[in-house]
C-alpha positions in Angstrom: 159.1 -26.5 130.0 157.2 -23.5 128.6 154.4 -24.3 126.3 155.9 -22.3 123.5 158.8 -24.4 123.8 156.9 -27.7 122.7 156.3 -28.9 119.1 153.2 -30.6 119.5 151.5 -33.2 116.8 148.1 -33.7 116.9 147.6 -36.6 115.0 144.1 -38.6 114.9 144.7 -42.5 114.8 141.9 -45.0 115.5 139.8 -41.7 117.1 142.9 -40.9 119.2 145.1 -37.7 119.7 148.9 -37.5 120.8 151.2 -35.2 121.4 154.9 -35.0 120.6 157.2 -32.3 122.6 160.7 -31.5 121.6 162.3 -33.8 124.2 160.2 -37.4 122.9 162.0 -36.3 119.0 165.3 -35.9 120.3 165.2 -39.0 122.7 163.7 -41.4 120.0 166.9 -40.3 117.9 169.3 -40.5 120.3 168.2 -43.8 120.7 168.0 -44.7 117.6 171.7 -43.7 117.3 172.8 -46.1 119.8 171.0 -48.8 118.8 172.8 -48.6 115.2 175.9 -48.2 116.8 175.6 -51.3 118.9 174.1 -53.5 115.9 176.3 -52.0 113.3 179.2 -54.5 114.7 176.7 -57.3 115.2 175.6 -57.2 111.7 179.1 -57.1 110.2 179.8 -60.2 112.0 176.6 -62.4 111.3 177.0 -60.8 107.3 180.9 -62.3 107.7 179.6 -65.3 109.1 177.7 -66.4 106.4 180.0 -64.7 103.5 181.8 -67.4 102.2 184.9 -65.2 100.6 186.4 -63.2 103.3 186.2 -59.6 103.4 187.2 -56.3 105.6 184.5 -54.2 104.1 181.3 -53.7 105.1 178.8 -55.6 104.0 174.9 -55.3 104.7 174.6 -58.9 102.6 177.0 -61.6 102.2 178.6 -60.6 98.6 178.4 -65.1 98.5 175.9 -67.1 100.9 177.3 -69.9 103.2 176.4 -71.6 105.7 179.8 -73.5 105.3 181.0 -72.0 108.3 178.4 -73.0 111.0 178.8 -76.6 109.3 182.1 -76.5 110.0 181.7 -75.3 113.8 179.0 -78.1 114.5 180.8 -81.0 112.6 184.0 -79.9 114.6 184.0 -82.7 117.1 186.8 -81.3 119.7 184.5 -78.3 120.0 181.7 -80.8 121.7 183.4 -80.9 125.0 184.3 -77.4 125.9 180.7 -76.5 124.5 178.9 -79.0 127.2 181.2 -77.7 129.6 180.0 -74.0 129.3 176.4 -75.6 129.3 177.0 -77.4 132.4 178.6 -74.4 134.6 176.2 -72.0 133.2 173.7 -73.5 134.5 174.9 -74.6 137.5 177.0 -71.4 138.3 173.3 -69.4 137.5 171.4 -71.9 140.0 174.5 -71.3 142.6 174.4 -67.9 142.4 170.9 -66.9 142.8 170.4 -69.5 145.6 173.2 -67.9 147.7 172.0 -63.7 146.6 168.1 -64.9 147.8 169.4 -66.5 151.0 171.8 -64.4 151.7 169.8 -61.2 150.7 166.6 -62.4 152.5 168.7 -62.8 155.9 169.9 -59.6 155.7 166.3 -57.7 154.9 165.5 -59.1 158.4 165.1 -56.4 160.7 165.7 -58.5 164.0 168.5 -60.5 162.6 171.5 -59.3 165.2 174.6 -58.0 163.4 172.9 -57.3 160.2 175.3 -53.6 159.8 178.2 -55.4 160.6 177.6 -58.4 157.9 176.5 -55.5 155.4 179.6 -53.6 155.7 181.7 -56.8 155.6 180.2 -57.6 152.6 180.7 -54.4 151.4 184.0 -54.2 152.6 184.8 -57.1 150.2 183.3 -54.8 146.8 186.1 -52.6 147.7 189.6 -54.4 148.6 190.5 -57.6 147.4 192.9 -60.1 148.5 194.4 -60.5 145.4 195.3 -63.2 142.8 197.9 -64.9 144.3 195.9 -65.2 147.6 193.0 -66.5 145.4 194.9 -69.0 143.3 196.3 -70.5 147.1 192.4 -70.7 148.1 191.3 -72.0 145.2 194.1 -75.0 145.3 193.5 -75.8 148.7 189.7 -76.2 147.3 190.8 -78.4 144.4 189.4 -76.6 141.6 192.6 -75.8 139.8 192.3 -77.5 136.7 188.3 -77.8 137.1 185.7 -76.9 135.3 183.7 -76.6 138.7 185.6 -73.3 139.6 183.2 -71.1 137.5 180.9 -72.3 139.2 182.4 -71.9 143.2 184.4 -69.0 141.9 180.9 -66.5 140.6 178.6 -68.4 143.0 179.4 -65.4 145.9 178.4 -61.9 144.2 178.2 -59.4 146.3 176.4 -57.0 144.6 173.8 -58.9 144.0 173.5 -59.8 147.3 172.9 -56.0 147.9 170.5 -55.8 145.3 168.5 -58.8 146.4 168.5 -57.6 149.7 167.0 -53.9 148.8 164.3 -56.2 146.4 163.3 -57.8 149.4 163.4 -54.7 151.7 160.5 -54.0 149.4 158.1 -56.2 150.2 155.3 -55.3 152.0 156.3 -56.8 156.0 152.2 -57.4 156.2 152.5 -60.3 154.1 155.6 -61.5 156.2 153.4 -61.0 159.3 150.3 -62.7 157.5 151.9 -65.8 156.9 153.1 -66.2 160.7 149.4 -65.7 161.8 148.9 -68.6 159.5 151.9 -70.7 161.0 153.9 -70.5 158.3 157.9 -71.1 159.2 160.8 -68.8 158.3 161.7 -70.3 155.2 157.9 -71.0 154.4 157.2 -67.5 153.8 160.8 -67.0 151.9 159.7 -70.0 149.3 155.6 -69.7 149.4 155.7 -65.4 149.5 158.7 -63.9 148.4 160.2 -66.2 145.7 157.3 -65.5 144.2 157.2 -62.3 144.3 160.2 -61.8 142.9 160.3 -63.0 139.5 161.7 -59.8 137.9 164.8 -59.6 140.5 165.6 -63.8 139.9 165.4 -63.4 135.8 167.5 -60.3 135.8 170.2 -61.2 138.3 170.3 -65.0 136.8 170.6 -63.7 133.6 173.5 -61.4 134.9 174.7 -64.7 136.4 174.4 -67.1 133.5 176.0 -64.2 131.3 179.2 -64.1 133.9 179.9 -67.7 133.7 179.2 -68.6 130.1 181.6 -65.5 129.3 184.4 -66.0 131.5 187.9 -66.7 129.9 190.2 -64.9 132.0 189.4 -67.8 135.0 190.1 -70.4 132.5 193.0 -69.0 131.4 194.5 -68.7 134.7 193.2 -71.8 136.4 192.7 -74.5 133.6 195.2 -76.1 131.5 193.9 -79.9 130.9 191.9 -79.5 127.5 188.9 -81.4 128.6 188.3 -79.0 131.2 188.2 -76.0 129.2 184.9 -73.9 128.2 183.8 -73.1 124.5 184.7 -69.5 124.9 188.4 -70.4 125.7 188.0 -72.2 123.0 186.6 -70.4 120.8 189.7 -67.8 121.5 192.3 -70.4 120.9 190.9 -70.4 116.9 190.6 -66.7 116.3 193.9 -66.0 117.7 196.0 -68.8 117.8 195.6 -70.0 114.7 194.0 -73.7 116.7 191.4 -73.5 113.8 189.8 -76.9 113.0 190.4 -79.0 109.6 187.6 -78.8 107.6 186.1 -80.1 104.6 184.4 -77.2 102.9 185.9 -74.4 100.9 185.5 -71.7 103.6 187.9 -69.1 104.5 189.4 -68.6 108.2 187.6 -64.8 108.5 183.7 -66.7 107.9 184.4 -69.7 110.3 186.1 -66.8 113.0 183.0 -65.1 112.2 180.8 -68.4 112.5 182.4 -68.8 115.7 181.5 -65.5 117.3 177.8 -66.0 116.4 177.3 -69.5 117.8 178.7 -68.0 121.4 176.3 -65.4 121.4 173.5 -67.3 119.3 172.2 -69.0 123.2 171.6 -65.7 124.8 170.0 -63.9 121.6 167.6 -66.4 121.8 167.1 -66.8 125.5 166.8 -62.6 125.8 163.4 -62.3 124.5 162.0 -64.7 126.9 163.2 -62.8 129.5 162.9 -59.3 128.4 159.7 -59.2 130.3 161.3 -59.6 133.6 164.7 -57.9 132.6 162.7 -54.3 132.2 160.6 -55.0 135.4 164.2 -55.6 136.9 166.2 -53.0 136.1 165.1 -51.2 138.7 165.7 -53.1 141.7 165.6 -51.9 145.0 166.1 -48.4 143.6 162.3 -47.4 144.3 161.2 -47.7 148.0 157.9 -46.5 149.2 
């Protein structure tokens, strides 16, 4: 870009100058844009959430504050179960899942491993076609996880993609620190747990929060699989009340639009929390293996 193209600021703050080109305006709005038009939605909900007289307008505050409808959703006893259910195969779908994309992608960043192309494209293979879901509901009987909460877990434990993506991660590791660590004796699975697990803290928080996102979101395998009621998760659930009308008795003067709303916000309240722990590791992460040198 030409110079006289540029709009540059000089502006002196704290004995500093900086510049501003044409490009840094127009990106900062752009983004800006986006950001509103994600949180727009958001904010209607968590303003209808604590609103206690339902409305379809927008609101940027509740016209009448209540927390009525998060009382109702935590005093609600048959939401207990499906909620510890989503707890427990989050977690343990996210702990399945990035154990089997490290193993899996650190046998395949092995250049002497034999048959590593063919396994690759195999894998690959499976992105493309599927079997289908007839093929998969006869697999998954013959399993026994029809009617199982365990099935998020076996079901997302096998990704693919992130198997790739470990894989290029890994790729990236400098081999002298694989060949170090066999000078100093160190076995196979030594260096994977002493050198690269621990190098790879960005990859593991990004792809397990992919992973824990997956499993705690998942209806459509509830749907489909599940029909015993103490097997359900909370997002199956939490469908059932906004559109089936299963909305739970309650004892405050709330109306069914702020305990939908109420609803919405308590699946998405874990996540908005956990997100800024990990947003360190999510930005170093988004990147993976897409840089080699």
């Amino acid at each position: 870009m030409a110079k006289e193209d540029k709009i540059k600021i000089d502006t002196i703050s704290s004995g500093k100058k900086w510049k501003v080109s044409v490009f840094d305006i127009v990106n900062y709005l752009v983004f800006i844009i986006l950001a509103l038009i994600i949180m727009i939605p958001i904010w209607k909900v968590l303003v209808d959430s604590l609103n206690q007289v339902g409305v379809y307008q927008f609101k940027l505050i509740p016209t009448k504050f209540t927390l009525d409808g998060y009382k109702t959703i935590i005093g609600t006893k048959a939401l207990y179960r499906p909620f510890i259910n989503s707890v427990i195969t989050t977690l343990a779908g996210t702990l399945a899942g990035l154990a089997v994309s490290t193993l899996g992608g650190y046998v395949l960043s092995q250049d002497d491993l034999k048959g590593r192309s063919v396994i690759a494209y195999f894998l690959l293979f499976t992105m493309i076609f599927s079997g289908g879901m007839i093929p998969e509901y006869l697999v998954m009987k013959k399993l026994h996880l029809v009617n199982s909460m365990w099935i998020l877990v076996v079901k997302h434990a096998v990704n693919v993609y992130n198997i790739i993506l470990m894989k290029n991660f890994f790729e990236g590791i400098p081999k002298a620190l694989h060949d170090a660590a066999r000078i100093d004796g160190c076995s196979a699975m030594g260096i994977f747990l002493k050198i690269v697990l621990p190098l790879s803290k960005a990859a593991l928080a990004s792809i397990g929060l992919m992973y824990a996102v997956t499993v705690w979101n998942d209806y459509s395998t509830v749907k489909i699989y599940i029909t015993d009621p103490d097997q359900v998760n909370f997002q199956y659930k939490l469908r059932n009340m906004v559109m089936d009308g299963d909305t739970p008795t309650t004892q405050y003067n709330v109306s069914q639009s702020t305990l939908y709303n109420a609803g919405i916000i308590s699946a998405i309240l874990p996540f908005m929390i956990l997100y800024p722990f990990l947003q360190k590791y999510f930005v170093q992460g988004v990147n993976i293996g897409a840089v080699k040198e």
